[in-house]
N, C-alpha and C positions, 0 to 999 in steps of 0.2 A: 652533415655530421653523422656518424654513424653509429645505430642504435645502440642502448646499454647491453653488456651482457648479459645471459638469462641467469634472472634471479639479483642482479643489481636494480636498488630502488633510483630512479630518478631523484636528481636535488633540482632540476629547474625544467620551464619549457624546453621545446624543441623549438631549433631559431628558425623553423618555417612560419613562426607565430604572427600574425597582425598585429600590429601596435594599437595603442588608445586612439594613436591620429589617424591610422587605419579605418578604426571603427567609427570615425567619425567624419570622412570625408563623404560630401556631395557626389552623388551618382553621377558619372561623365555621360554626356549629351549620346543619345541614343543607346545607354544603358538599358536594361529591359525592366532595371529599378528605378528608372530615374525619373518616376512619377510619385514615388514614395516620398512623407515629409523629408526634407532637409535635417538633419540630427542633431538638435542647437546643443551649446558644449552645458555637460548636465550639472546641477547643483553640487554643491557641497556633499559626498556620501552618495549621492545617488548615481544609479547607472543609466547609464543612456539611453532612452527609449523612442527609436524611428518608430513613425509613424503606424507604417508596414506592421511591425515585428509586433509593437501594440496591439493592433486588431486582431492583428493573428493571435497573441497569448489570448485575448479575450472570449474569439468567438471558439479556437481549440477548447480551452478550460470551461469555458459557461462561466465566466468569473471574471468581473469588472475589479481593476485595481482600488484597495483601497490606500491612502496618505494618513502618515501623521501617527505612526506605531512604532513601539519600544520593544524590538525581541532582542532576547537573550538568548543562546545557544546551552542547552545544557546535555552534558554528555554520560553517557551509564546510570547506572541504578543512583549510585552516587551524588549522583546530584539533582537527577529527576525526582528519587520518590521524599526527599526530604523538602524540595521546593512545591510537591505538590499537599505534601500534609501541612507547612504551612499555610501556603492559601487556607486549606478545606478550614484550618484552626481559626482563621483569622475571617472566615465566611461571618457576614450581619445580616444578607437576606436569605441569599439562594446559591445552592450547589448543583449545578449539571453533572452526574459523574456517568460516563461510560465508555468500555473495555472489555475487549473480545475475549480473554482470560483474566477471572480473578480467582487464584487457588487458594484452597482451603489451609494455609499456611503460615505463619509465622507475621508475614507480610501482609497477603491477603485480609489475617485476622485485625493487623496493627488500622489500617484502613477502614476494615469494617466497626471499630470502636471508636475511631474518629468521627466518623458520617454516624454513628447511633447518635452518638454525644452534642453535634448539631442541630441533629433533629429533636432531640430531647431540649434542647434551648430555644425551638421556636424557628430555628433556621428552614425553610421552605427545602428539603432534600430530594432527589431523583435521582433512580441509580437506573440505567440500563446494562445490564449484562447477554452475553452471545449466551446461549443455553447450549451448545455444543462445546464450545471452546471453555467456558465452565461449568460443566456439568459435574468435576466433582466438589461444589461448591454451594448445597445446598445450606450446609450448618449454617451457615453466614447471614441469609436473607430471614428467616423472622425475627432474629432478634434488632435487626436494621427496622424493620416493619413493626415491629411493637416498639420502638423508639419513635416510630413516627414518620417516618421515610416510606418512599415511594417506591416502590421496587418493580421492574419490567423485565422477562425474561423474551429475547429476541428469537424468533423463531425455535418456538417449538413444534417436532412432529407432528407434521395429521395426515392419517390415512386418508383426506380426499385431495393428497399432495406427494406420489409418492420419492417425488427425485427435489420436492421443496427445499429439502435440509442442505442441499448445496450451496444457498445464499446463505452467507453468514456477515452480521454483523462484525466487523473486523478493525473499527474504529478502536482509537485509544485517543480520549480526549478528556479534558475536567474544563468547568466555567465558574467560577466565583462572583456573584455579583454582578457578573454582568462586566465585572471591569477589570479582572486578568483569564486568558484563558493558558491550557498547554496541548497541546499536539506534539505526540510519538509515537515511536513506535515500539513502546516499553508494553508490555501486562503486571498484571498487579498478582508479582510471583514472586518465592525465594530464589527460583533458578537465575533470574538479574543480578542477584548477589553473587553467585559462586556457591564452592563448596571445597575450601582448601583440602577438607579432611582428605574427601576423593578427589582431588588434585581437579577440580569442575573449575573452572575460571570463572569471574564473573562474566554477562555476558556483554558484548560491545555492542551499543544501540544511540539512537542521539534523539533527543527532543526541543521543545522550543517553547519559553512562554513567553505570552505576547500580553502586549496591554498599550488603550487604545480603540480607535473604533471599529477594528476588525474583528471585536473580541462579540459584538452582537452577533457577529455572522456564524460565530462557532454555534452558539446558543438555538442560532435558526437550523442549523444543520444538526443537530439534536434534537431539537422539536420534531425532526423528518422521520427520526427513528423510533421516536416515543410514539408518534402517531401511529408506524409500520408496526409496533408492538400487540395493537391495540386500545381498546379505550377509548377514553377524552382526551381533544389533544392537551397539547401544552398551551398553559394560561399566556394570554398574550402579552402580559406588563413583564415576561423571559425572555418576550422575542420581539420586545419595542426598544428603538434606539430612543435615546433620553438623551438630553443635554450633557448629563455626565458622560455616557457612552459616546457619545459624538466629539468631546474634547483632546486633542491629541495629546497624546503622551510621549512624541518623538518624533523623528523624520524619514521611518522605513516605510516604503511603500510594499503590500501583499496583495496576495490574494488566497483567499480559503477555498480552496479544491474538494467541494461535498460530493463524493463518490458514489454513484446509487448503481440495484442490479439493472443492468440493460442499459446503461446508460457510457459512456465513452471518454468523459471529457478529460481525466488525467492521461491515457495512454493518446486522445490527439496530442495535449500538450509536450509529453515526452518526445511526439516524433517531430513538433514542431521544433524542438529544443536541440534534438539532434539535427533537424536543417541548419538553426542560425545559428550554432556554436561555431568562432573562428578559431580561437587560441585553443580552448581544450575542454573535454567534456567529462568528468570523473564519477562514478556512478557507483555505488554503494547498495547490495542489494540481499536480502536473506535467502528467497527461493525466485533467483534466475531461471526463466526457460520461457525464454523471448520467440513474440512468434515472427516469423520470416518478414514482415514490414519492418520490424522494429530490429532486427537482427543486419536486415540491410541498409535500413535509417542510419546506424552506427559505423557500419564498413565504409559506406560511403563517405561520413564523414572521417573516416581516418583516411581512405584513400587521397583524400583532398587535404591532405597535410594537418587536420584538428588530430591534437595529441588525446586519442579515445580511451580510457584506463577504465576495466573494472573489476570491482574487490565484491569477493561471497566468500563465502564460509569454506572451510577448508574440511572441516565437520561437520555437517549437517547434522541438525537436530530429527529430520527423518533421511536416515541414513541409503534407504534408495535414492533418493533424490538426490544426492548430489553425483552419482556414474551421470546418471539421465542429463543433467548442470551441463558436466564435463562434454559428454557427446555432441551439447552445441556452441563449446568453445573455437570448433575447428572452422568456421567461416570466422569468425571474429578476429583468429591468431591471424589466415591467410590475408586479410584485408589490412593489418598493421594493428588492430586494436592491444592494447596490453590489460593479460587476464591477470591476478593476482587472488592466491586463496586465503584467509585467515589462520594464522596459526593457533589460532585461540582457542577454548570450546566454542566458540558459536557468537558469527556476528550477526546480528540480528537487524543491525540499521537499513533503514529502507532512503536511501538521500542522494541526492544527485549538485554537483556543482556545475555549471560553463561561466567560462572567461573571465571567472571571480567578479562578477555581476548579475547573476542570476543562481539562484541555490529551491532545491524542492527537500523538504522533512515532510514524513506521516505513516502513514501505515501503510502504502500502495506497494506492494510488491513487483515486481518486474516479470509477472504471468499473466495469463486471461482469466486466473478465479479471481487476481487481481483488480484488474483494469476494467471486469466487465459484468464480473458476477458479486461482487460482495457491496456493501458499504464500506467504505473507505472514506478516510478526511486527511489531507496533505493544505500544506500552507509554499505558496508558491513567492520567496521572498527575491525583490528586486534591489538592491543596495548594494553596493560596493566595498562597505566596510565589512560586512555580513560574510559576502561570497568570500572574501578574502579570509576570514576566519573560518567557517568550509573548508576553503582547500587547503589551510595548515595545516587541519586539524587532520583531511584526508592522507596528506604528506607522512605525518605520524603515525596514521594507521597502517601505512606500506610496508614501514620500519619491522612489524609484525606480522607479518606475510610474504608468503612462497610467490614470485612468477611461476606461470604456465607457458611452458613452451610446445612446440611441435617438432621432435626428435626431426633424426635424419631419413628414419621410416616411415614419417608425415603421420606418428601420432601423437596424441597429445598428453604428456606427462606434467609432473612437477620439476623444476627445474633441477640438475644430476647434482648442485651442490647445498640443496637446501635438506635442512635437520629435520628429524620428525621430530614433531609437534612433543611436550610433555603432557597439555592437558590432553583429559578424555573429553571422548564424544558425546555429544549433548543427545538428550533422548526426546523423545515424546515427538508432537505434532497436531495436524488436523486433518479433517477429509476434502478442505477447500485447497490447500497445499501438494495433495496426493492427486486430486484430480488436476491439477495445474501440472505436474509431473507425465500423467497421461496425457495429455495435449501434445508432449515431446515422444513419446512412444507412438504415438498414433500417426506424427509426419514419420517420423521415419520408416515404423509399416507400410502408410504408404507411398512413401517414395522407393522402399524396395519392391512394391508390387508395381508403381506407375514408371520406374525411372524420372520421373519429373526433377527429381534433384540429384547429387553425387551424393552416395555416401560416404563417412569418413572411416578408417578403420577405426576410430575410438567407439562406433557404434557397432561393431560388430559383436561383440560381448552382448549386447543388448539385444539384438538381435535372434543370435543363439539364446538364449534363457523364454525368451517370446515363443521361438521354436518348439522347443524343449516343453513348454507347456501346451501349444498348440496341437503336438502330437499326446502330450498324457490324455487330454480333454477329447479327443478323436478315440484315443482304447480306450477310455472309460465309457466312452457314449455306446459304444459297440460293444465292449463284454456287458454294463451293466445299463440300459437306457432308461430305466428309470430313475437313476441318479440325478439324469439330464430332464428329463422330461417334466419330473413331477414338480421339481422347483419352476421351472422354466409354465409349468401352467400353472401355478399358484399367483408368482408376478405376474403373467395374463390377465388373471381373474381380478387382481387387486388393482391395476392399470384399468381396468372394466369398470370395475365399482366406482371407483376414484373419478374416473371420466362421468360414467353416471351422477353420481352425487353433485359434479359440478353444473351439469347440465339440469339438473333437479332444482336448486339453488337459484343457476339465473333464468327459468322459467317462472320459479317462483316469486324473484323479483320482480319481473312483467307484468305478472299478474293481479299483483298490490297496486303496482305505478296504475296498472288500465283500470283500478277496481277505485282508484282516488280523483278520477273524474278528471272529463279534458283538461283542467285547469293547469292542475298537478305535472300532467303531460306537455303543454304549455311551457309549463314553468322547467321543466327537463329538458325540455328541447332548448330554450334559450341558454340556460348554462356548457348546454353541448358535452355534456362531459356521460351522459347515459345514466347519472346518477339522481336520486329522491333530489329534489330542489334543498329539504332541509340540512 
């Protein structure tokens, strides 16, 4: 069948597609899978899980399936910040609340009087906030704190750290009670509204509450950041399953994907997902710039007949970053993948569907400040009625967006019959997103210094502006080298101290451990962890 024209939305599969009886036939005899469970025909709603494909989500994620959960899918500002003031309203013990942005706004303020108003009633409150990503959001937190609320601000600055401020806490999550949680990818801002006046769209984003027993694990992956914060941890009657917590409230099975820096486990799962997608794999992401595993994870599977789609923003909310996007759409066009940009101001959803039996919502982006440096929290949802609501709803978001094509000069435009966009471009950003952008500057530098890969000409623009700077920063060094120098040995000095102070710190910790007597040391050594026993 021969592909749709550029810039027509698909209304169904591609009939290279495997069927259900597909997916669930027995491996023929000398199969190189034909050790894997048998694939018994799956319950009512739920989707099939070989044996194989199981351990593999498991051991990829670090996340054991949980049964017996009620999500709901809710989409934009619209329906997320109103379902989540409910809960905070309707809170009788305890509030988990944290989110990588809350702005001093309209929004921001309507939530901050909520959680005062809880904590003034006795309700047990905890707020964590990213201290970069709301920095201008201090009005907010004493009066939350003379209500009686907990308040934590997540990494802030210290000069004995000085490239620290890269991890950022980048969750968006709430916990009520212990017995509904929500996971998105919304912040607690006016920009999710819109702004008809300046013609700002609201902005496209999707979240999910859940209730059920997967809803303690939200609360433990909170506790991880309260603790990273500082302080005492989190009390543990927040982070004990209870009979109530343990009772199902449905028949979806998940898993809660707790994101930490150094740690890997959403981007194995993504590339596992792009292995065992047969039918199709539709991917919804705000700041793309996938690195070459995951870039070839995906071509592969479009080469092998899975129908690959992915939709980002057509408007970046940081407006370099989306040429940089663009320049590594050109493996993904040539492999069959279909790219598609948002006409909107700004899609913001971070979600991924396959074979309308497996669906991902959270905050995880589709870079390496992503996958490898921030917190992050995604809910990995396995059910069939679920994915199936996923990929309509993805269907409908295409309605509102541009394909991407590769002209007949192999570069990569917007497709020659698509309208511009009416809204404007969304502003703002972070420095965990900017640096995920350089990760894309940096293969292409050097691949045009190693030839190790082809470039495309969509990256030649990008290239020259590199250049272009490269040579101003050469005549500057040479007519004025102090420019260069003097900054250039201050970060020296401060990288010096920094290193010092740390090495000050855990000598000085040794020297308590060996001043508390073998015991102490004993007792260190058996937890294996290099830490005080207490």
């Amino acid at each position: 069948m021969p592909r749709p024209a550029a810039g027509q939305v698909p209304t169904g599969p591609e009939p290279r597609i495997a069927n259900d009886a597909d997916l669930q036939r027995a491996p023929a005899a000398g199969d190189p899978l034909s050790e894997r469970v048998t694939n018994p025909a799956p319950a009512a709603g739920r989707a099939p899980h070989p044996g194989l494909a199981d351990r593999a989500f498991a051991r990829a994620a670090g996340s054991e399936p949980i049964d017996g959960n009620a999500v709901r899918l809710l989409q934009d500002a619209t329906e997320n910040f109103p379902a989540w003031l409910d809960a905070i309203r309707d809170a009788e013990r305890s509030i988990l609340f944290e989110n990588y942005i809350v702005d001093d706004d309209e929004v921001g303020r309507e939530f901050a009087a909520a959680l005062a108003a809880k904590a003034r009633a006795g309700i047990d409150v905890r707020v964590v906030y990213d201290w970069l990503g709301s920095r201008d959001a201090g009005a907010l937190w004493l009066p939350l704190t003379q209500a009686g609320a907990q308040v934590r601000a997540f990494n802030r600055p210290r000069l004995d750290s000085p490239l620290g401020w890269l991890s950022r806490d980048h969750r968006k999550t709430i916990t009520v009670d212990g017995r509904v949680g929500f996971v998105s990818g919304l912040c607690v801002s006016a920009k999710w509204l819109g702004d008809p006046e300046r013609r700002m769209d609201p902005w496209r984003d999707t979240g999910v509450e859940i209730r059920g027993p997967a809803v303690i694990e939200l609360s433990r992956a909170f506790a991880e950041v309260w603790q990273a914060c500082g302080g005492d941890p989190l009390p543990g009657n927040l982070t004990a399953a209870t009979e109530e917590s343990r009772a199902p409230a449905g028949d979806v099975r998940l898993r809660v994907i707790a994101g930490a820096p150094n740690e890997t486990g959403t981007y194995r799962l993504d590339l596992v997902i792009a292995s065992l997608a047969r039918r199709h794999l539709w991917l919804a992401d705000a700041y793309f710039v996938g690195t070459s595993a995951y870039v070839q994870a995906l071509a592969a599977a479009a080469r092998d007949g899975v129908d690959v789609r992915l939709l980002v923003p057509g408007a970046s909310d940081i407006p370099a970053l989306s040429p940089i996007s663009r320049a590594g759409y050109r493996p993904l066009l040539d492999a069959g993948v279909r790219v598609f940009e948002w006409n909107g101001t700004m899609l913001h959803s971070k979600t991924a569907v396959a074979d309308e039996l497996w669906a991902r919502i959270g905050s995880t982006n589709l870079n390496i400040a992503s996958w490898m440096g921030n917190y992050e929290l995604d809910v990995a949802v396995e059910d069939r009625g679920f994915g199936a609501a996923m990929a309509a709803q993805y269907e409908r978001d295409l309605t509102k967006a541009t394909e991407i094509v590769l002209t007949h000069r192999n570069r990569v435009r917007p497709a020659e019959s698509a309208a511009s966009p009416a809204a404007r471009r969304a502003r703002g950003g972070s420095a965990a997103r900017v640096a995920a952008g350089a990760v894309s500057v940096g293969s292409a530098l050097g691949a045009a210094l190693t030839n190790r890969r082809a470039l495309g000409a969509a990256e030649s623009g990008l290239l020259l502006k590199v250049s272009a700077a490269a040579v101003g920063f050469a005549i500057v060094a040479t007519l004025w080298p102090r420019v260069i120098a003097w900054p250039l040995a201050a970060l020296g000095a401060w990288l010096g101290a920094a290193w010092f102070a740390r090495a000050y710190g855990l000598r000085k910790q040794a020297r308590k451990r060996d001043a508390s007597g073998p015991s102490a040391s004993a007792e260190g050594g058996r937890n294996g962890n290099g830490k005080d026993a207490s």
